[in-house]
C-alpha positions in Angstrom: 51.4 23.5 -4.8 53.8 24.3 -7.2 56.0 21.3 -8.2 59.4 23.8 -7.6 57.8 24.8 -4.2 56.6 21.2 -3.5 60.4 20.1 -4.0 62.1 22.9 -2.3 60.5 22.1 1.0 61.4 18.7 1.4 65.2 20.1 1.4 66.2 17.5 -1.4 67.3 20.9 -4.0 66.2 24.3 -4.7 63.5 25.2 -6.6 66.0 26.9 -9.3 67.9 23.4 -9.7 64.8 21.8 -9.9 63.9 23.6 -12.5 67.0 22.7 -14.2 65.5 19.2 -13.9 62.3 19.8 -15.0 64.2 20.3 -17.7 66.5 17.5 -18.1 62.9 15.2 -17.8 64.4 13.8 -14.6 61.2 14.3 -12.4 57.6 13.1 -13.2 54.6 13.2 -11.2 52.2 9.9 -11.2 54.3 8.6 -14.0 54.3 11.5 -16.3 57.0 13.3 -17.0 56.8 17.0 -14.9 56.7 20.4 -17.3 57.8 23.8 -15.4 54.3 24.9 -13.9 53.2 21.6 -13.0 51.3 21.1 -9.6 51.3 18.8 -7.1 48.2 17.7 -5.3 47.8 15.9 -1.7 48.5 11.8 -2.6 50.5 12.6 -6.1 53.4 10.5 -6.4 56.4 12.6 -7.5 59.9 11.0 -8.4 63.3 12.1 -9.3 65.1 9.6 -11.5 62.4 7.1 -10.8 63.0 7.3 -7.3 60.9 8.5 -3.9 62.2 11.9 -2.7 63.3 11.5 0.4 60.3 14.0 2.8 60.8 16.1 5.9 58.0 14.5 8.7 56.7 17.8 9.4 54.2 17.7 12.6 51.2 16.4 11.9 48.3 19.3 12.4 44.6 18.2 12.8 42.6 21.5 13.1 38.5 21.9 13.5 37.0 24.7 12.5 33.4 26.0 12.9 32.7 27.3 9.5 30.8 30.3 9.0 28.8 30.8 6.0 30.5 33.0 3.4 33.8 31.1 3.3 34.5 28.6 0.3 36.3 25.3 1.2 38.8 25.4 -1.2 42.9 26.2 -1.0 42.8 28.0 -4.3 44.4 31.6 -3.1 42.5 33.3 -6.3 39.0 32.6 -4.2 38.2 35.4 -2.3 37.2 34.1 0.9 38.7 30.4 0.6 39.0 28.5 3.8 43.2 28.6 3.8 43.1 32.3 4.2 40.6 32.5 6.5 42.2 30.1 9.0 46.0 31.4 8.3 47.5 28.7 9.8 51.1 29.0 9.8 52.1 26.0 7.8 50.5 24.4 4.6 46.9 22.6 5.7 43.9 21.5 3.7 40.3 21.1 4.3 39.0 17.4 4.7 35.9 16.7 2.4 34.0 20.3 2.2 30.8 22.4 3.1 29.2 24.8 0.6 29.9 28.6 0.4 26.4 28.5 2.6 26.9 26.1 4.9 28.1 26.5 8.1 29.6 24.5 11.1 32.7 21.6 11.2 35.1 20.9 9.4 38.4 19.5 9.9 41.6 20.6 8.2 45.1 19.0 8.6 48.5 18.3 6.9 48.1 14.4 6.7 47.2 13.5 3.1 46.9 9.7 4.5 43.4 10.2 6.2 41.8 12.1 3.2 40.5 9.0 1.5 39.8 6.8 4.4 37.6 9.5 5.8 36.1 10.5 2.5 35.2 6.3 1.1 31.2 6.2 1.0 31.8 2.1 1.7 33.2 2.9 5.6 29.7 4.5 6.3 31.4 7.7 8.3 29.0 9.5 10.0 28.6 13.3 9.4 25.4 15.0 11.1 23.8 18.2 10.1 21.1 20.4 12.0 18.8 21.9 9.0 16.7 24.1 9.2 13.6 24.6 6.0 11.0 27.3 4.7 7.9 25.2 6.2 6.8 22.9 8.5 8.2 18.9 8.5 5.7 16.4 8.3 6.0 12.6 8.5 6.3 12.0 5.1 9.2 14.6 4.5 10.7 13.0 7.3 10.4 9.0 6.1 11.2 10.1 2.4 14.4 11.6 3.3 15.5 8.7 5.6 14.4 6.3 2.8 16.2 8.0 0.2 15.4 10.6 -2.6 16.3 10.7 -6.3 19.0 13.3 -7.1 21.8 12.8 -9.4 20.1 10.0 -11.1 20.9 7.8 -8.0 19.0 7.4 -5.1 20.3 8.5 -1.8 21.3 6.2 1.0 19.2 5.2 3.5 19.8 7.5 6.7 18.4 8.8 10.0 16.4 11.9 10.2 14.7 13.6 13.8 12.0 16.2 13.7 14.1 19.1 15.9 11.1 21.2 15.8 8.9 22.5 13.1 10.8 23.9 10.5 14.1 22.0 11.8 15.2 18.5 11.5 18.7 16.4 12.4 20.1 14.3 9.3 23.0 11.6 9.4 24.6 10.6 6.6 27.7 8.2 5.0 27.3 9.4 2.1 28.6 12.8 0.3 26.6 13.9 -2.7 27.0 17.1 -4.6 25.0 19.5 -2.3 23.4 16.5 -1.2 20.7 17.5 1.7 20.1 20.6 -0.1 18.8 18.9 -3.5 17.0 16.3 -1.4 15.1 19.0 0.4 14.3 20.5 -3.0 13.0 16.9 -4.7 10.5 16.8 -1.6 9.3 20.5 -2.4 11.6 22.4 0.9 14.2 25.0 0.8 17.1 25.1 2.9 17.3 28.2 5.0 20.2 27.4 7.2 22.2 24.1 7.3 25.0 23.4 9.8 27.2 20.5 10.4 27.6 19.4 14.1 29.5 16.2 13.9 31.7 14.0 11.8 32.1 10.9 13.4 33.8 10.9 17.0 33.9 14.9 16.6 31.5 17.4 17.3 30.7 20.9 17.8 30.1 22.0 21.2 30.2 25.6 23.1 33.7 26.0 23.5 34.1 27.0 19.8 31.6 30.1 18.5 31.0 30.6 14.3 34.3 31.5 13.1 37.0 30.1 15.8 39.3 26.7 15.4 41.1 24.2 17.3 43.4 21.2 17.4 41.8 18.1 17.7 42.1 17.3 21.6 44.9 13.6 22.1 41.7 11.5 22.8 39.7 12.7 19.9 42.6 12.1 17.9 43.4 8.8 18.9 39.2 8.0 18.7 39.3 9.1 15.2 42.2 7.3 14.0 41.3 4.1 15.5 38.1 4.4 13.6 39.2 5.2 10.1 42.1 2.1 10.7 39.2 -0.3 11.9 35.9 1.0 9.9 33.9 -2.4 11.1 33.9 -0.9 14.8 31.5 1.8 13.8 31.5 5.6 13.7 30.6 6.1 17.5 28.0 8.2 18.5 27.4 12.2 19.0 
């Protein structure tokens, strides 16, 4: 968001006096000072005269959407297709974590900038499972390699849990987020991902009351679940 814009809406001054002092070098943002054209991104630290601008406590919005493929988690508006527009939510949202362009199935999108790092730290072990579906049949091997981990990225993945679904379709859980991560493992062990849907991140799942393409808000007791969770990581992720 633009750093005018960003200022504007917390009803401290307009966005032509703050560019008056952009000017005057009386705003920076994580300690530097702000230029005109300067963006502010979810957990930047913006301050006018070296102090906190005082915020609006807008409602918090926790929204989960069942992706379909074709839409790119992303809130830049020059992205055809980017997961803001899609979902048109009324007031300013962003996606939590992100599935590929091809991907499909949850993801959660809200306002509060607070739980983007707790849910996103590798060390908390999250859970997030996935239903994938390859070009040819699983065997054992494929199935203890990938639950033993696999060398992408110069690293090797995490240990995790995998289930033989069927013959060409296996469940994977992982607390971990690598780069296109269960795709490039596939590939290491010589499979090709077909289809690949996410059905759960930790106390939240898919289930039929929302088709490809619809959203929600987050029901009270999911979001109560959820937040205990990421404020006490030791108790686990819960299960699907």
């Amino acid at each position: 968001m633009l750093i005018n814009k960003y200022i504007s809406e917390t009803g401290y001054c307009s966005r032509r006096e703050t560019t008056r002092r952009i000017a005057a070098g009386r705003i920076t943002i994580n300690g530097r000072v702000c230029v005109k054209g300067d963006m502010v991104e979810p957990g930047d630290v913006v301050l006018m005269d070296g102090e906190k601008i005082p915020q609006r406590h807008p409602e918090m919005v926790y929204i989960v959407l069942n992706k379909p493929a074709g839409i790119t988690c992303t809130a830049a508006a020059h992205v055809e297709g980017n997961i803001i527009q899609y979902v048109n939510y009324p007031a300013r949202i962003f996606a939590v974590g992100r599935l590929d362009k091809a991907s499909e199935g949850l993801i959660l999108l809200t306002n509060n900038g607070d739980i983007v790092n707790k849910m996103m730290r590798s060390e908390h072990h999250h859970e997030k499972e996935y239903v994938v579906t390859v070009d040819k049949p699983i065997t054992d091997a494929f199935v203890q390699s990938m639950s033993q981990g696999v060398g992408i990225l110069n690293v090797v993945t995490k240990p995790c849990e995998v289930y033989r679904q069927s013959e060409n379709v296996f469940r994977i859980v992982l607390t971990q987020g690598l780069n296109l991560q269960i795709r490039r493992m596939c590939k290491a062990l010589g499979y090709r991902v077909l289809k690949l849907e996410r059905i759960r991140i930790m106390n939240i799942t898919l289930d039929e009351r929302l088709k490809r393409g619809e959203w929600r808000h987050l029901e009270q007791q999911e979001l109560e679940l959820l937040m205990s969770q990421l404020d006490h990581p030791e108790t686990g992720t819960g299960d699907a």
